[in-house]
C-alpha positions in Angstrom: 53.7 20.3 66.1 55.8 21.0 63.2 59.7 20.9 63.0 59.8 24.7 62.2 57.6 25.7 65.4 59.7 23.6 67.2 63.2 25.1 65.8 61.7 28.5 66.1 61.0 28.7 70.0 65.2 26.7 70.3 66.5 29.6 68.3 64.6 32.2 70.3 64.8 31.1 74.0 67.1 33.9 75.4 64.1 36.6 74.9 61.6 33.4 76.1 61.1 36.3 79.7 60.2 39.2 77.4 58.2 37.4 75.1 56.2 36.4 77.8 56.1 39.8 79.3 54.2 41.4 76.3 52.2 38.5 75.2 49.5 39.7 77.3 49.4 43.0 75.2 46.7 42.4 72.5 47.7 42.9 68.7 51.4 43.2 69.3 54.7 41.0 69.7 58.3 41.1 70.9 59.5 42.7 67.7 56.4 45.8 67.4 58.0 46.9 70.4 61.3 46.8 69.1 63.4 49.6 67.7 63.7 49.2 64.2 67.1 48.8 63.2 66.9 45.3 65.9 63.4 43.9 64.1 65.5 43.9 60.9 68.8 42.3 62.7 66.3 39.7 63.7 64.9 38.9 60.6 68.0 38.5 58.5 69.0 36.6 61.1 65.9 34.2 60.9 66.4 33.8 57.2 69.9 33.1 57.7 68.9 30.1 59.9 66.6 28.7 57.4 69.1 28.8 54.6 71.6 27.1 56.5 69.6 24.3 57.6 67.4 23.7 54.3 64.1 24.2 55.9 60.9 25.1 53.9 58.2 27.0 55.4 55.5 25.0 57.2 52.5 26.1 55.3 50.9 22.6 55.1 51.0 22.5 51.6 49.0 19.9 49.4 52.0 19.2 47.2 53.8 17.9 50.4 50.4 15.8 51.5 50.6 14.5 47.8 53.6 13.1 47.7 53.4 11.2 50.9 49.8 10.0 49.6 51.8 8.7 46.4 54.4 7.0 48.3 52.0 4.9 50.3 49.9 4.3 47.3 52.9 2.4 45.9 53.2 0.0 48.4 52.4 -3.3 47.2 51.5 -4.4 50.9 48.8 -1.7 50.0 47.5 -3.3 47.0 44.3 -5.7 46.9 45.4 -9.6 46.1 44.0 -11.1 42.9 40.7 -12.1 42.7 40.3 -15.3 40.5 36.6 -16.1 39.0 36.2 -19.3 36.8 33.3 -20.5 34.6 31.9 -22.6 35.3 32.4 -22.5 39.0 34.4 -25.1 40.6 32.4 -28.4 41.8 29.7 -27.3 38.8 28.1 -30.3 36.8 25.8 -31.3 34.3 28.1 -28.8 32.0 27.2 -28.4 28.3 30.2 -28.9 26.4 29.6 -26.0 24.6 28.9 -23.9 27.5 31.1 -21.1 28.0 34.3 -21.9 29.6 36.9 -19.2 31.0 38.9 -17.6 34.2 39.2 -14.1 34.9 41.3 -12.5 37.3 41.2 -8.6 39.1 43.7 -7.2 40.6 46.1 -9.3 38.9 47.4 -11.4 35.7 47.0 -14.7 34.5 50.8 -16.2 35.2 50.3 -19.9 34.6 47.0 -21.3 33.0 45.5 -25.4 32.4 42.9 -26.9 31.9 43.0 -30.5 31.5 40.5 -33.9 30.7 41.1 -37.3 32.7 43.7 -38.3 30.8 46.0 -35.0 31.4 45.0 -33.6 28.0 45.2 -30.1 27.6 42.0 -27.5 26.7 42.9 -25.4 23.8 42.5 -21.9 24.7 43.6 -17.9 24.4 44.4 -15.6 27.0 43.2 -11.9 26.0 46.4 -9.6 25.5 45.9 -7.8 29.1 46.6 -11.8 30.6 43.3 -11.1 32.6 41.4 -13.9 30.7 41.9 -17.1 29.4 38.6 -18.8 27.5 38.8 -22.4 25.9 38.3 -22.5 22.4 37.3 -26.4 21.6 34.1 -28.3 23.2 34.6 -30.4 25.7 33.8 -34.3 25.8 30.8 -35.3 27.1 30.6 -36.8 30.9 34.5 -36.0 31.4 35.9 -34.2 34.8 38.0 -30.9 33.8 40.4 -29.7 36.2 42.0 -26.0 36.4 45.9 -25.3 37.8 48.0 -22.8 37.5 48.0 -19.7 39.2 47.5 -15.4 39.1 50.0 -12.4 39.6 48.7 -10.3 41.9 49.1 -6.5 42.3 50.1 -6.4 45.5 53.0 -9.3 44.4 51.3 -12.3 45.6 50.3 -15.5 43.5 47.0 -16.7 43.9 46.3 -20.1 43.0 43.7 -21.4 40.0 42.4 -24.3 40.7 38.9 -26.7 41.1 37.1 -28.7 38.8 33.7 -29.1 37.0 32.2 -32.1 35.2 30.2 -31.9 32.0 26.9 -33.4 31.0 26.5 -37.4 30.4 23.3 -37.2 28.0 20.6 -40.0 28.0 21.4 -40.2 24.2 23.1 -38.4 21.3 21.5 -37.6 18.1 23.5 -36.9 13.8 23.0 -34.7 11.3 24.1 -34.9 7.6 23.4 -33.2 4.3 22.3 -33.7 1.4 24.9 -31.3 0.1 28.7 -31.8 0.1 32.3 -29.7 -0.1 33.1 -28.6 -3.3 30.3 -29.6 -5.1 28.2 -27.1 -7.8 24.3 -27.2 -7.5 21.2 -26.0 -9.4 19.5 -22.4 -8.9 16.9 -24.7 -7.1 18.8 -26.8 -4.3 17.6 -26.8 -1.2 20.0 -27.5 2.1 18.6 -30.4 3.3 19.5 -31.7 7.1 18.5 -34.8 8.0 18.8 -36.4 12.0 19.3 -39.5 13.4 15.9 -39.2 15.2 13.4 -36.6 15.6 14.0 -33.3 17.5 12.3 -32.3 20.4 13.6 -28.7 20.6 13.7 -27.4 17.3 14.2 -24.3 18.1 17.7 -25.0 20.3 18.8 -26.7 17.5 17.7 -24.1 14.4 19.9 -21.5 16.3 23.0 -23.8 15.8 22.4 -23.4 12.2 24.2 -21.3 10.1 24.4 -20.1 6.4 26.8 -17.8 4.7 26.1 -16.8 0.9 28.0 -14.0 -1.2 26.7 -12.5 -3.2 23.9 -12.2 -0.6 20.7 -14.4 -0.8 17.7 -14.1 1.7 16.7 -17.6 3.0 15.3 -19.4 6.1 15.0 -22.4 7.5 12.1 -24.6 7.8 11.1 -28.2 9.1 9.2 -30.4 6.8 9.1 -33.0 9.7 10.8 -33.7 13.2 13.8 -35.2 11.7 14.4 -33.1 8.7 14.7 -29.2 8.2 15.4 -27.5 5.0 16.7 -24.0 4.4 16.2 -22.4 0.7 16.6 -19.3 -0.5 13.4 -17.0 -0.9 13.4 -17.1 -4.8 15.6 -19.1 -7.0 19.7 -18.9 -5.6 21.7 -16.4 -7.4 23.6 -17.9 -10.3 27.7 -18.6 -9.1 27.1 -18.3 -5.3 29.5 -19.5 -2.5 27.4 -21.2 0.2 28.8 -22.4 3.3 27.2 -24.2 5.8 28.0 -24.3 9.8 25.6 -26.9 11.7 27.6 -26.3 15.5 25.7 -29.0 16.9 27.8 -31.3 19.1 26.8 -30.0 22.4 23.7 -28.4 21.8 20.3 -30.4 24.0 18.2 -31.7 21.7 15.7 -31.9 24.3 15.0 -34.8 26.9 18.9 -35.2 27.8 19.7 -35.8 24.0 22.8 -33.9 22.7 23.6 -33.2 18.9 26.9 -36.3 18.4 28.6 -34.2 15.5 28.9 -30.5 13.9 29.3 -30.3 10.3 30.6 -27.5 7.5 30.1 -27.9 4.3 31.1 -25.3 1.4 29.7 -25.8 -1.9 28.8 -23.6 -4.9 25.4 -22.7 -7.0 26.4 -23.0 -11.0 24.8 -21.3 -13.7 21.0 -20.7 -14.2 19.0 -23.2 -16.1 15.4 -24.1 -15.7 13.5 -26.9 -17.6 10.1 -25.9 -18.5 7.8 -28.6 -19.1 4.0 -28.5 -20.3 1.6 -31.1 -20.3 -0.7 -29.5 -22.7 1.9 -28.6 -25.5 3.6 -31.6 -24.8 7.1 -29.6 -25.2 10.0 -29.5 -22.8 12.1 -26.4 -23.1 15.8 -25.7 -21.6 16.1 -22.1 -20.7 20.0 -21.3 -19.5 21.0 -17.9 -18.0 17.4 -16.6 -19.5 17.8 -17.8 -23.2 16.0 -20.7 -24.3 18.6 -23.2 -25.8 16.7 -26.4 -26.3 12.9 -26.9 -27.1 12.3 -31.1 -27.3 8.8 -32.7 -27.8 8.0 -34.8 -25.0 5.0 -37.0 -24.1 4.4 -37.0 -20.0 2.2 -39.1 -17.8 -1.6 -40.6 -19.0 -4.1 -38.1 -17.8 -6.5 -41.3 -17.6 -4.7 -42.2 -14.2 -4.5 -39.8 -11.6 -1.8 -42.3 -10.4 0.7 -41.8 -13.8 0.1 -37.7 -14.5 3.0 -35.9 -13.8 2.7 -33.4 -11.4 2.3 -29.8 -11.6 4.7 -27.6 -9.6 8.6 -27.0 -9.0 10.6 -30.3 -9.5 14.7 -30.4 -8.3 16.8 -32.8 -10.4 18.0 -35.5 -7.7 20.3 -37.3 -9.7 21.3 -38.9 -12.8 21.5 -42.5 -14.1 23.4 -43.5 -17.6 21.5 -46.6 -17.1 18.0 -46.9 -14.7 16.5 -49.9 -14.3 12.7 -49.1 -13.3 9.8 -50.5 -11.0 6.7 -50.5 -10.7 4.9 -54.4 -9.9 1.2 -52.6 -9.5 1.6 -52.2 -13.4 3.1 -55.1 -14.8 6.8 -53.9 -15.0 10.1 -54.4 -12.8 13.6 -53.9 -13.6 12.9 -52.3 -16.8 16.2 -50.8 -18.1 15.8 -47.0 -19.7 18.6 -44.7 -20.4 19.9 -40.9 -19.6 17.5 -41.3 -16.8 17.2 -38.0 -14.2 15.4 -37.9 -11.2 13.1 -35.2 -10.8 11.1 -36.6 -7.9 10.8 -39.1 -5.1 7.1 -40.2 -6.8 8.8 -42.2 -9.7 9.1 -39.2 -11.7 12.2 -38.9 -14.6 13.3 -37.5 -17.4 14.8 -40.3 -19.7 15.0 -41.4 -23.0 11.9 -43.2 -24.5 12.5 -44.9 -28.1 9.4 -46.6 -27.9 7.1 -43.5 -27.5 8.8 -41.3 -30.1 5.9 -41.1 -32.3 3.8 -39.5 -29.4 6.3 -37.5 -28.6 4.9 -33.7 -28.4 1.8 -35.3 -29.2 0.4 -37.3 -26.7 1.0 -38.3 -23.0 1.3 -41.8 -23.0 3.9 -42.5 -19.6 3.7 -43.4 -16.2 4.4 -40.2 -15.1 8.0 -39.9 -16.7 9.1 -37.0 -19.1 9.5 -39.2 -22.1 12.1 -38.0 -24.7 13.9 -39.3 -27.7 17.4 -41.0 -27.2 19.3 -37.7 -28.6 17.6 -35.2 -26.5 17.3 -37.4 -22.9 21.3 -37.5 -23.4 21.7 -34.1 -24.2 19.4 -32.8 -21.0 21.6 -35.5 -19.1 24.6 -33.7 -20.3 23.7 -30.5 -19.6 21.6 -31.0 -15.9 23.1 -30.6 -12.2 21.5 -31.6 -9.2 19.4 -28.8 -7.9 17.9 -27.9 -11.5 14.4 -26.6 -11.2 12.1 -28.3 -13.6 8.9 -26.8 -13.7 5.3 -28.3 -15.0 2.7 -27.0 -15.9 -1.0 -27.9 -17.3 -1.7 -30.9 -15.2 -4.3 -32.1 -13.5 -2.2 -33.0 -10.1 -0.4 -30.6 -7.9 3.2 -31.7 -6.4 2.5 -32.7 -3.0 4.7 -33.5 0.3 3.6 -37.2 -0.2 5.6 -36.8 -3.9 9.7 -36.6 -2.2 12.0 -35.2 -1.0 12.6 -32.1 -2.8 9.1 -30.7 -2.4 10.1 -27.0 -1.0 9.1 -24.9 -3.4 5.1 -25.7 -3.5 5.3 -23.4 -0.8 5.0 -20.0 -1.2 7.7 -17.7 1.2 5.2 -17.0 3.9 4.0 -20.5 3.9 7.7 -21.7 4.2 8.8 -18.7 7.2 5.9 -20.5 8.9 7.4 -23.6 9.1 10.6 -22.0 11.3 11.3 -22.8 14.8 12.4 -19.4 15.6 9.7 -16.6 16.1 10.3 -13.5 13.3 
């Protein structure tokens, strides 16, 4: 009963008798059956109560049931504790050490925050700006025990204690990667990214996902593997002259397949330099230099003897490999070995150069009298040498061989672009 009822029936208990005596009439009270000049000494004297003791009238009112509410609600004794989730849970194993790695805390704030190796090393991390998650931001070693500490804030005042442990994968082997590309180096319009593993890949896909390529300007490419130890990425059409390329293989940590783990990431940042293309044709017996679309050299040239399928130089899409001031050449199945030529650039894997050819001068844009070399004179192999990067296309035509896979390395672009989205791991 409320403290007004109770203050009302102190302040009125000398008419209690006649109150009583005309309760029983329905519809009226003590003061209807007043006179009324005594109702309205009664009610000023009422109010005069209530303004000398402060009291409010007891209507129930939300605003009064809101501000108890409020005050309770502010209780930290009614507050939940923190709730503390890690990942991976505590006593987890067989952890990738790329897996994702974090705690997050309800109710509560990240106060104190480790996660440490066997030898008390810390786990770099971040904790988000709210302090409600913390997520490590370096792999982890392989077979190692982590161990969490520290503790949460809770909203009810409490601290809650981080802690367990989790142990990461020990694989049955690792397997590397390197490139064929490196930092700060410029390229041909024709180089291919070319990844090469320890040992083949058993889950290509897994592994094609970890691979990353950045180009601006913009340059639509895709990866492809040429075998279970190699995949190449190249661009759909020739790259863009002056592009920035950077690579991002985030391998270490990724399964290979059968309990093998990638042993190393690797970035590499290189560039693509202007456009030239070498233009070669066996027929015409001409090799032409055509730089950002105008021609600027046109040499005679004598290529392989069509009288050997083994010595014709190959039709197709050639990348220069690398260059030689001095080469000294083999080949025992036709009488020759260490036989010194100059300005020498590979084109191929198959034995196949451009280089300077004294000797053969006078069936130079004649004849083709090699063994499957470009043959030039001294003056113009030097001057192509000058002027080539690796990653040049050279292009043949009018022979009676096709480039094959069997012919090297660089053999990408015998392919057409469907042929080559074929060979991705990664369906679409």
């Amino acid at each position: 009963m409320c403290e007004c009822d109770h203050l009302s029936r102190g302040a009125t208990n000398r008419h209690s008798t006649t109150s009583v005596r005309y309760a029983g009439r329905r519809g009226t009270t003590l003061t209807d059956s007043m006179p009324a000049p005594r109702r309205r000494s009664l009610a000023v004297l009422a109010a005069a109560l209530v303004a000398a003791l402060g009291l409010t009238a007891c209507t129930g009112s939300s605003g009064g049931g809101s501000t108890a509410q409020g005050a309770q609600g502010d209780d930290p004794a009614a507050s939940p504790p923190a709730a503390v989730s890690l990942e991976p849970g505590a006593g987890s194993d067989g952890i990738a050490p790329r897996d994702p790695v974090s705690v997050t805390v309800e109710n509560g704030t990240i106060a104190e925050i480790a996660l440490t190796n066997p030898d008390g090393k810390e786990v770099e991390g971040e904790l988000s700006e709210d302090k409600t998650n913390w997520t490590a931001t370096e792999a982890l070693g392989y077979g190692k025990k982590y161990t969490w500490s520290g503790n949460a804030k809770g909203a009810d005042g409490k601290d809650v204690p981080i802690k367990g442990s989790f142990t990461t994968v020990n694989p049955s082997s690792t397997n590397g990667v390197s490139s064929n590309v490196g930092d700060g180096k410029t390229y041909g319009i024709a180089m291919p990214i070319s990844l090469t593993f320890d040992a083949p890949v058993k889950d290509k896909a897994a592994v094609e996902k970890a691979l990353h390529v950045e180009t601006a300007p913009e340059n639509e490419g895709s990866w492809a593997w040429l075998s279970d130890s190699s995949v190449h990425w190249r661009p759909k059409e020739y790259w863009q002259p002056n592009t920035e390329v950077k690579l991002n293989a985030e391998l270490y940590g990724v399964h290979f397949g059968d309990g093998v783990y990638g042993s190393n990431d690797l970035t590499v940042e290189f560039s693509i330099g202007r456009a030239q293309i070498a233009k070669g044709n066996t027929q015409t017996h001409r090799f032409e230099i055509y730089r950002d679309g105008e021609k600027v050299a046109d040499y005679p040239a004598s290529y392989g003897r069509e009288s050997d399928p083994n010595l014709v130089t190959r039709n197709g899409v050639h990348v220069v490999m690398s260059k030689h001031a001095k080469y000294f050449m083999n080949n025992p199945g036709y009488g020759y070995e260490d036989f010194e030529v100059n300005w020498a650039v590979r084109i191929s894997n198959n034995g196949e150069f451009t280089h300077a050819a004294p000797w053969s001068v006078g069936d130079q844009g004649r004849a083709n009298v090699s063994h499957g070399c470009v043959n030039l004179s001294d003056a113009n192999a030097k001057e192509f040498y000058d002027s080539a990067l690796p990653g040049d296309p050279v292009e043949i035509t009018g022979s009676s061989q096709d480039l094959k896979e069997r012919d090297g390395l660089y053999y990408d672009w015998i392919y057409s672009w469907e042929e080559w989205q074929s060979f991705s791991a990664l369906d679409g």
